[in-house]
C-alpha positions, 0 to 999 in steps of 0.5 A: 910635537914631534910629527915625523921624526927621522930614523933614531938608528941604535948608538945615535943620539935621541931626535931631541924634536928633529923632524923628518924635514930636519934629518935630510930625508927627501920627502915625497912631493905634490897632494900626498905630501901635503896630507901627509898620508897616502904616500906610498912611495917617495917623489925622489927615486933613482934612475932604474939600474943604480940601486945596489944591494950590499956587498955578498948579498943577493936580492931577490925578486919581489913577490907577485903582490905585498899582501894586505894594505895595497902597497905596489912592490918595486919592479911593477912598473919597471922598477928595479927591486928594492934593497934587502940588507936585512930581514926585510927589503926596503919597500912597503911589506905585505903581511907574510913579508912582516911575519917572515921578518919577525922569523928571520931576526929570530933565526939570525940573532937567536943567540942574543933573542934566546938569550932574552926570553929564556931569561926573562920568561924562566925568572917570571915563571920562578916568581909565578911558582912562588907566588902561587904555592907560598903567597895566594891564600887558600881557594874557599871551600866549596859545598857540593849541594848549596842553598841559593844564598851560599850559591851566590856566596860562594861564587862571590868568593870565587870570583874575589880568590880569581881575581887575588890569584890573577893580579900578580900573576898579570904583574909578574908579566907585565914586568916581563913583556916591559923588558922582553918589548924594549931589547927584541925592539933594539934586535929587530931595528938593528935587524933591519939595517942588517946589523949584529947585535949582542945582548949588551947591545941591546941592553945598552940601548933599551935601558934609558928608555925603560921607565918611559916604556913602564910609564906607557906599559901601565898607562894602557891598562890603567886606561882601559880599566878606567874605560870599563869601570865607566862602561859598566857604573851606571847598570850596577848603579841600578841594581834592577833588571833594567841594570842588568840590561844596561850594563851588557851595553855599557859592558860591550861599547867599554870593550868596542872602545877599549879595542879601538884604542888598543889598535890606534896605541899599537905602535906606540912601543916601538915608536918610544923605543926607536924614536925615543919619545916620551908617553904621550908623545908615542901615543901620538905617533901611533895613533898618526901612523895608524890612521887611515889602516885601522882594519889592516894593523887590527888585522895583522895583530889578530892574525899573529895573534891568533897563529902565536895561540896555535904555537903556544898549544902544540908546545904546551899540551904535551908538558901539560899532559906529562904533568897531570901524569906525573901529579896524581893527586891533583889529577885525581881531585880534578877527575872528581870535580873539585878544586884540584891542589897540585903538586911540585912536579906539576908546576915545574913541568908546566913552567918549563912548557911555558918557558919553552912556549915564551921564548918562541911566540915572544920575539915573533910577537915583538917582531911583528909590532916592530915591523908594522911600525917600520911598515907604516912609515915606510908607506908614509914617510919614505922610511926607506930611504933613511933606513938604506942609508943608515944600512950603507947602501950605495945609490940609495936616494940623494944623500942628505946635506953634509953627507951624514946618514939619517941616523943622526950618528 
């Protein structure tokens, strides 16, 4: 397999199973090398004075302390600070760096990012209006004073019309998240290396990897579903108050576990588009870099993850609220405390709320799995050299043999 690829720098053919020893990148000497994990910084540095930002761009001071994961900014023990051609500088980042890099590439290449979610997000919220006003069957009536037995029935029947209502609706987005994941990818790597990009670009370079990354898309849930089913067989199988029992446990180690996984396959996306690796091979490659910093990657995403939440609610109450204004009916049916039917006006409203909302957390959310997976191999792999090379950066390390750059172009 695959351990160390080199940077698969967009426009350069794929690695074809080159690893990093392969591509000319110096790698870190002693102990570290050896584990292949711990190393902060490579062996191979330049002398203090000979690093250069490029031409026109200044570099700012290193901030007092990266942020969680512990890695030593340059300049700490005389260290000239490191290289920033793009979004972020060179070195290992700490966790506001990382957020700042996912804002900075939206800043700077909002034209091509908007350009993509805006797509993307308005055609999944047309088929999501459509499939929800002309393709889910009716919600099942409900009796307000029912019987024990109709009680049970009718929340069986809730939960079957849930279920129906949420399949295409997590479909419609899992298409839409496969397509908004692979071209921000491409964005944000190019944003790196300092580099324009249009959406042609990035359509360019994300569409061969499109079916691998639906392959990985739909392995993931799948295998969770298959984790959960597991957890949860043998309650149901009892049936008894026992089960019941056994299945809270078995329901909560299927969900630790499900975590577990979802954390140590978390750059597996970036690791197929980039390094353009197949399924199992991203799979991994991400469990490689994530281990050892389980707790700091769970950390970064549920920050993000919680921030992108926050985001979503200031930008969707207000068309929420504007459109329970403007749908009476279903404002009323919900006032009385039965299944409100909204109208045309509701679901418009609402969807452009969620368009909004999309095309903001979107790149933020992609970005930040992007440069995490950046991070990782900068921390591991001296990443940085490759990516400053690949950027033009004079004085940047030794050059690989033949002078070509890392990007293999």
């Amino acid at each position: 397999m695959n351990d160390s690829p080199g940077w698969a720098s967009p426009g350069s053919a794929p690695s074809g199973g080159q690893d990093s020893g392969a591509s000319g990148t110096p790698r870190p000497a002693g102990p570290a090398a050896e584990q292949g994990t711990g190393a902060t910084w490579s062996s191979e540095q330049p002398p203090p004075g000979q690093w250069s930002a490029p031409s026109g761009q200044s570099v700012p001071p290193p901030p007092p302390a990266p942020g969680w994961g512990g890695g030593h900014p340059h300049g700490a023990w005389g260290r000239p600070p490191a290289a920033k051609p793009g979004v972020i500088p060179l070195r290992p980042l700490g966790v506001g760096e990382i957020l700042d890099g996912a804002v900075s590439t939206l800043r700077a290449h909002w034209r091509t990012v908007l350009g993509i979610t805006i797509t993307v997000s308005v055609i999944t919220q047309i088929a999501n209006i459509l499939v929800e006003r002309y393709a889910l069957p009716e919600p099942p009536a409900v009796n307000p004073n029912p019987t024990p037995s109709e009680a049970i029935d009718q929340s069986i029947e809730s939960l079957q019309y849930s279920l129906t209502s949420l399949g295409p609706a997590l479909f419609i987005t899992l298409i839409g998240t496969l397509f908004t994941t692979a071209l921000l990818t491409i964005v944000v790597s190019r944003s790196v290396l300092g580099r324009p990009v249009t959406l042609t670009d990035a359509w360019h370079e994300a569409r061969p990897r499109l079916p691998q990354l639906l392959g990985l898309t739909l392995l993931l849930p799948l295998m969770s579903a298959g984790i959960m089913a597991v957890g949860l067989f043998p309650g149901l199988l009892l049936g008894n108050g026992s089960g019941v029992l056994l299945t809270m446990l078995g329901g909560i180690a299927a969900v630790v576990v499900i975590l577990w996984l979802v954390i140590r396959f978390a750059l597996a996306s970036p690791a197929l588009m980039l390094e353009r690796q197949g399924v199992i091979p991203s799979l991994r490659r991400s469990a490689k870099l994530v281990r050892g910093t389980w707790w700091r990657v769970f950390g970064i995403l549920l920050l993000t993850m919680a921030l992108l939440f926050v985001l979503s609610l200031i930008i969707i109450v207000p068309f929420v609220v504007i459109a329970l204004m403007a749908d009476s009916n279903g404002f009323g049916d919900l006032l009385n405390g039965s299944d409100p039917q909204f109208g045309w006006a509701y679901l418009i409203i609402t969807g452009i709320g969620s368009v909004i909302a999309s095309a903001i957390t979107y790149p933020i959310s992609a970005g930040v799995t992007a440069l995490l997976y950046i991070d990782q191999r900068i921390r591991r792999e001296a990443l940085d050299l490759e990516l400053a090379r690949a950027a033009g950066v004079s004085g940047y390390g030794s050059e690989p043999p033949g002078g070509s750059d890392a990007s293999g172009s």
